[in-house]
C-alpha positions in Angstrom: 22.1 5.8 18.5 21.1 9.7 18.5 18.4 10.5 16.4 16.2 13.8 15.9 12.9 13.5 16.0 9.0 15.3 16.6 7.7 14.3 20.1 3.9 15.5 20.6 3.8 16.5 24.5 0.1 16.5 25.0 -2.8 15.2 23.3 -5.6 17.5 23.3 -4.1 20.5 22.8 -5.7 23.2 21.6 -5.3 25.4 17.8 -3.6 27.3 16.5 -1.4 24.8 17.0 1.6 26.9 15.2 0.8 29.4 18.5 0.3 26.0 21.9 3.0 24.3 20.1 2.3 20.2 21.1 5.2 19.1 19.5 8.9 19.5 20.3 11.6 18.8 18.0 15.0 17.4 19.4 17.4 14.7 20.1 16.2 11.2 20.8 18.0 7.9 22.0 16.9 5.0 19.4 17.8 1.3 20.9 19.3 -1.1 18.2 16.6 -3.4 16.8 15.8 -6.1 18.4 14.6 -9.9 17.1 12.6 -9.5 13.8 13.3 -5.7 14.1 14.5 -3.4 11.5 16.6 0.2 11.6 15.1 2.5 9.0 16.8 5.6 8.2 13.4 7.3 7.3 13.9 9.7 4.0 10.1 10.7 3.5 6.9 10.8 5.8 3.2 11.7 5.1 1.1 14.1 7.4 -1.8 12.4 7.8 -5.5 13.3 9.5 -4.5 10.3 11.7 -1.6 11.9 13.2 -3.7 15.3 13.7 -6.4 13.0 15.6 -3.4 12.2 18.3 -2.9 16.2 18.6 -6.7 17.0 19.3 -7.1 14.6 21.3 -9.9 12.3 18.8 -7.9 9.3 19.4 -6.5 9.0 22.5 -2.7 7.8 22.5 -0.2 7.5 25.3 2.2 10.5 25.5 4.9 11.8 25.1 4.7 9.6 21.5 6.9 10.3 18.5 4.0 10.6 15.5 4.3 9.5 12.1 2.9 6.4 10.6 3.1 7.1 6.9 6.5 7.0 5.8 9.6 5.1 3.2 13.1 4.7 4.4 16.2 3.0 3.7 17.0 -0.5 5.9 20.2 0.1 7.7 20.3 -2.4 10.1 18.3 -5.8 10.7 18.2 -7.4 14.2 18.3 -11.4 14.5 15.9 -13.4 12.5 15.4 -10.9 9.6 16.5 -12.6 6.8 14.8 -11.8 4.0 15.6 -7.9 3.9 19.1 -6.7 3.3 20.4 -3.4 4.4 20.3 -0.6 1.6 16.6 -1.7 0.5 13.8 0.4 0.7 10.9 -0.4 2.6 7.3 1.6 2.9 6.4 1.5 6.6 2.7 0.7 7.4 0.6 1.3 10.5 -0.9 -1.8 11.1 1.5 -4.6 11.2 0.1 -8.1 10.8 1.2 -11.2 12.5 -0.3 -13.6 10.5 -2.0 -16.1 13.2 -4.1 -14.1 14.9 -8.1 -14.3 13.7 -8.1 -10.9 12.4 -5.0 -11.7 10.1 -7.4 -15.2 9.0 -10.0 -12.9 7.2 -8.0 -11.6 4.4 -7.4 -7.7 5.5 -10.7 -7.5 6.6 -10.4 -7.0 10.1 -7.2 -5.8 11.7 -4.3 -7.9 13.3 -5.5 -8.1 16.9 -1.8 -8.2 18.7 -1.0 -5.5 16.3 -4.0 -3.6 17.4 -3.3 -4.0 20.9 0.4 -2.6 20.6 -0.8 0.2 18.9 -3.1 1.7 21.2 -0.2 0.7 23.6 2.4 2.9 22.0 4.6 -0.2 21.5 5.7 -2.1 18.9 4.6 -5.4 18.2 5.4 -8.2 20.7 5.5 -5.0 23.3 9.1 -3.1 23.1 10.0 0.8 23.6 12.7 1.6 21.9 13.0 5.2 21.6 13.9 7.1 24.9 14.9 10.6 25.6 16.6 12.6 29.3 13.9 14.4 30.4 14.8 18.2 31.3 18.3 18.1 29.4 19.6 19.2 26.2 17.3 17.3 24.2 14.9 20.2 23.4 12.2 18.9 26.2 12.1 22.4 27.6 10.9 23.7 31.3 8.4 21.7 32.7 9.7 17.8 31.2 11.2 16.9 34.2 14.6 16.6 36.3 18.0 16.1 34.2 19.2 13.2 33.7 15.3 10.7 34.2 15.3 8.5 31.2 12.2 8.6 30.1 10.5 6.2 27.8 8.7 8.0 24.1 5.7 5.8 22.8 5.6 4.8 19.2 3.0 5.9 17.2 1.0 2.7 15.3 4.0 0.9 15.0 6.4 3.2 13.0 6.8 6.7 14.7 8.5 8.6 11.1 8.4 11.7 12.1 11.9 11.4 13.3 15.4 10.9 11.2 15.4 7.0 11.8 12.9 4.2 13.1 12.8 0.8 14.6 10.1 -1.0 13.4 9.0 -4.5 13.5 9.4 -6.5 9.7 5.7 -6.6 10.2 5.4 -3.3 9.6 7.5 -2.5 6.4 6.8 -4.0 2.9 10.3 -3.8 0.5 9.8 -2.0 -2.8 12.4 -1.7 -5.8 14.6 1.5 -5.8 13.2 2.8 -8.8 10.0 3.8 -6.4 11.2 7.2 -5.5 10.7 7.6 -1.3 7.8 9.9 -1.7 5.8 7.5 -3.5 6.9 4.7 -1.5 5.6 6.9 1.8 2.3 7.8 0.2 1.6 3.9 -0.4 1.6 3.2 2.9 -1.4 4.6 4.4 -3.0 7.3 2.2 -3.3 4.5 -0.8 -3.5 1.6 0.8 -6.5 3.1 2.8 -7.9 4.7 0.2 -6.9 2.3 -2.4 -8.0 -0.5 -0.8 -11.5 0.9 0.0 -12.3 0.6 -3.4 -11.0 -2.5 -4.7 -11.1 -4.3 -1.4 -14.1 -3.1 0.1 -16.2 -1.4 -2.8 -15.2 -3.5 -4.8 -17.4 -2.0 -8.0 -18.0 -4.1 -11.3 -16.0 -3.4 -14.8 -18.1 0.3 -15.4 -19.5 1.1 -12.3 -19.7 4.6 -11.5 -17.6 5.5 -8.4 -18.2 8.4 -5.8 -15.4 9.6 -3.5 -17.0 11.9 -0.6 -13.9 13.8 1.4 -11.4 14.5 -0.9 -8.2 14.8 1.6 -5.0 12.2 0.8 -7.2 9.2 1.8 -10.0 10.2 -0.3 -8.3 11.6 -3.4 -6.0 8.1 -3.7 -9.2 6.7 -3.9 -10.0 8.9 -7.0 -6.9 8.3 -8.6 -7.1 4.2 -8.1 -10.9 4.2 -9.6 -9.6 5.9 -12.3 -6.6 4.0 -12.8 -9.2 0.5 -12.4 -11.0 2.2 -15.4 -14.0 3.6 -13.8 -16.0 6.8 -14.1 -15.2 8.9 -10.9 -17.2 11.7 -9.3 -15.5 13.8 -6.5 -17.3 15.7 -3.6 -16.1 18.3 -1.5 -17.0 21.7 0.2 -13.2 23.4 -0.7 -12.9 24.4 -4.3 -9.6 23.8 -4.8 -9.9 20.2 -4.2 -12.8 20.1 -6.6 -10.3 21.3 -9.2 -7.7 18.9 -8.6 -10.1 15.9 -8.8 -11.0 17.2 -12.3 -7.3 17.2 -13.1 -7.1 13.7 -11.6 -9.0 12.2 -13.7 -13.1 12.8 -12.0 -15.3 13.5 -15.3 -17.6 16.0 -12.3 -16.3 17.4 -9.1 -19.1 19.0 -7.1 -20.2 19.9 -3.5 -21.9 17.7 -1.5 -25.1 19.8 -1.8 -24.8 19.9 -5.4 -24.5 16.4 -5.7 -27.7 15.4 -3.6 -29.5 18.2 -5.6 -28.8 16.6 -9.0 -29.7 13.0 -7.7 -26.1 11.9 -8.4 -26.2 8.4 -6.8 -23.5 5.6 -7.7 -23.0 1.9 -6.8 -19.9 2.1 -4.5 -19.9 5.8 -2.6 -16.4 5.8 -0.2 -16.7 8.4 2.2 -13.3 9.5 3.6 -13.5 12.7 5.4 -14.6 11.6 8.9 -17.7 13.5 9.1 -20.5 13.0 10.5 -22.3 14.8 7.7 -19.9 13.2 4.9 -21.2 9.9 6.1 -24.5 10.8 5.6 -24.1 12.1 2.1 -22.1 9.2 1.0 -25.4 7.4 2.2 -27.7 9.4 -0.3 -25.5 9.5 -3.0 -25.6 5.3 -3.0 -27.3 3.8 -5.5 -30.3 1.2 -4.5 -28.3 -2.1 -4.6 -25.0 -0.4 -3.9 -22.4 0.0 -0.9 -21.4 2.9 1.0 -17.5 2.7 2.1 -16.5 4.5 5.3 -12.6 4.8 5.7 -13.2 8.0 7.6 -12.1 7.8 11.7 -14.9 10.5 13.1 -14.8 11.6 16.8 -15.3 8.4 19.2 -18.9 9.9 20.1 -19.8 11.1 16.9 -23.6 9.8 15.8 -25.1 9.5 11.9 -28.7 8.8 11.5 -29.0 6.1 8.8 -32.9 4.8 8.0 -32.9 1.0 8.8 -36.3 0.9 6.3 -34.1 2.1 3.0 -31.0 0.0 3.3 -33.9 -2.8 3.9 -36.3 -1.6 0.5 -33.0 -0.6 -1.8 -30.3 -4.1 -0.3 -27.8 -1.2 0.8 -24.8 -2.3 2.1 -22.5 -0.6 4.2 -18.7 -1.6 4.7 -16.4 -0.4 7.2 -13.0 -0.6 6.1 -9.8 -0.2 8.1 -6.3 0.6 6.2 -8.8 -0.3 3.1 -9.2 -4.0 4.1 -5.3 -4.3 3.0 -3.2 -6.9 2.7 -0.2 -4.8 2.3 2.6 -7.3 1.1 0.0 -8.6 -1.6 -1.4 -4.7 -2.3 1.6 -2.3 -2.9 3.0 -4.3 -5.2 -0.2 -3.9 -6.9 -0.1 -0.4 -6.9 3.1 0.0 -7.2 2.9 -1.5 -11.0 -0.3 0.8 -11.4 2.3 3.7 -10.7 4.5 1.9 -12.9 2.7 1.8 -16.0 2.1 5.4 -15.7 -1.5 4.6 -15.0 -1.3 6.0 -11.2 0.2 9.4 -10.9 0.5 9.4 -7.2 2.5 12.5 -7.4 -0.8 14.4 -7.8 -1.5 13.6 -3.9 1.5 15.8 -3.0 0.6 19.0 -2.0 3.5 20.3 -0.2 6.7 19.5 1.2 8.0 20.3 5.2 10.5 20.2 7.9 10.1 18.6 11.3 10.3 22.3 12.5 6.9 22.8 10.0 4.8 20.1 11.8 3.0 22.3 14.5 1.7 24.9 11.5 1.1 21.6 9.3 -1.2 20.6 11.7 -3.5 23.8 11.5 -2.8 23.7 7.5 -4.0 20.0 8.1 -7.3 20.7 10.0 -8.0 23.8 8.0 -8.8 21.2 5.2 -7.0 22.5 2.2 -3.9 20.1 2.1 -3.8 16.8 0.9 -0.3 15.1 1.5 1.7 17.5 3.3 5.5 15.4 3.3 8.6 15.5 5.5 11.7 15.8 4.0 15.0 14.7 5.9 17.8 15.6 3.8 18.0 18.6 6.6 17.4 17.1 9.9 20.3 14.1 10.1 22.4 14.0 13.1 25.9 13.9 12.0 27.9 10.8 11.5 29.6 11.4 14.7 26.8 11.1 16.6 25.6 7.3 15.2 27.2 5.6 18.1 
């Protein structure tokens, strides 16, 4: 079937990315799914630091991809073996899938799936399929420079999902069904900006009934870590360096919102600290402000060569811990449900993490917004960007 969807070009590329342009929008060919495959018609997706780490070139990805890992949709289609989702639910899409036998799957969301690893740093979905192809140098949008009309040429997926696009074939690894009173952009946020952040502090952090909790990096990640803390009851200090986000973790629910400097200053220190900017110098103030018995979170991904100096002597005199935690240590088909009642009983307004709402034609400026630091969850709508009945063959 014909699709529409955001292909990045190049990673590396360099900002203003509204003015170099790494993304082009067009028409895509999407393959049917395949065994234990599912088609998603995607109806919201997240913009995520993640995705922006493809376009600078911080994680290195296979290109041309289609991006987009954060994302809801609506199950139109479900190849052989998927039984136990009908067409018409809706699903959140999540960017690690899991396939349950592998030693990373045995430690409880601990450590990521390792074949589901693999075919994400592949561009592939799990068990290694393409399914999303474009003609390189024809109508599709690819432009001058793509190639000779008429070469098939194979688009990687990006961590499993690839939602920046009108429809996805994903793997029923990586979808978790929610009821249809979730409304899509919730469903999207819960799969990566809450689980991640979410799961830092009750999987990873893990902070005793009244424990003070600090969130350093207040971006998507870091400020659904906020608003789960406070849901879980707990007293919740948010550090940033932009002002506006200080302000909207006071009306989150923080009882102080500072800058990092003002927090080291006034000895704030706390017994789980999650640092989710992916900073070099956020890691290191998430350090100080940890209490002496207490454990500093990192959820942030930093540059592959980026160094923190950490003193081996305190974490020894004060029994520091320090917890790395990928997709926040989640589980997702036993978390989101968890959240999802949190959301339910009006005790996690996830609405509070939207900041603004785009087209696929917006994503090259919502990439500069994105690394200019004053967004939190930038999201896709796609009530604009279907391809016509006609052209679902």
């Amino acid at each position: 079937m014909k699709i529409i969807g955001a292909v990045l070009e190049v990673s590396g590329a360099q900002p203003p990315f509204a003015q170099t342009r790494p993304f082009t929008v067009g028409e895509l060919e999407l393959d049917e799914p395949g065994p234990g495959e599912l088609l998603v018609r995607i109806e919201a997706a997240g913009v995520c630091h993640s995705d922006l780490s493809v376009v600078d070139g911080n994680r290195v990805r296979p290109v041309p991809m289609l991006l987009g890992h954060e994302a809801a949709g609506i199950v139109e289609r479900a190849g052989d073996g998927v039984d136990d989702i009908a067409s018409g639910e809706r699903v959140v899409m999540t960017f690690l899938p899991r396939c349950g036998d592998c030693d990373g799957c045995r430690t409880d969301g601990r450590l990521p799936c390792a074949p589901g690893t693999a075919a994400n740093n592949a561009g592939t979905l799990l068990g290694g399929g393409i399914r999303l192809h474009r003609l390189r140098g024809g109508d599709n949008g690819g432009g001058e420079g793509h190639g000779a009309g008429g070469q098939v040429q194979d688009v990687r997926h990006h961590l499993g999902v690839s939602a920046f696009a009108t429809h996805a074939v994903v793997n029923r690894a990586s979808v978790v069904p929610v009821d249809s009173d979730v409304p899509a952009e919730i469903a999207a946020l819960l799969g990566c900006a809450v689980l991640t952040g979410g799961g830092a502090v009750v999987n990873a952090g893990r902070p005793a009934s009244g424990d003070r909790v600090v969130v350093v990096g207040l971006g998507g990640v870091g400020m659904a870590a906020l608003l789960v803390a406070v849901a879980l009851g707990h007293e919740v200090v948010g550090v940033d360096n932009v002002p506006g986000k200080l302000e909207h973790a006071l009306s989150c629910g923080a009882v102080e919102a500072l800058t990092p400097a003002e927090a080291v200053d006034r000895g704030i220190r706390a017994p789980v600290v999650i640092e989710a900017a992916g900073a070099v110098r956020a890691f290191e103030t998430a350090l100080a402000l940890t209490a002496p018995g207490g454990t500093t979170v990192t959820v942030g991904l930093p540059a592959p060569d980026a160094r923190a100096s950490v003193s081996p002597l305190v974490l020894t005199a004060e029994a520091r811990t320090i917890v790395g935690s990928y997709l926040g240590s989640a589980v997702p088909s036993r978390d989101i449900p968890r959240y999802v009642e949190l959301w339910r009983a009006g005790r996690l307004p996830l609405e509070l993490l939207v900041s603004s709402r785009i087209g696929l034609e917006d994503l090259d400026a919502a990439m500069d917004r994105l690394a200019a630091g004053g967004e939190l969850r930038q999201l896709i709508q796609f009530d604009q960007q279907r391809t016509s009945e006609g052209n679902h063959a």
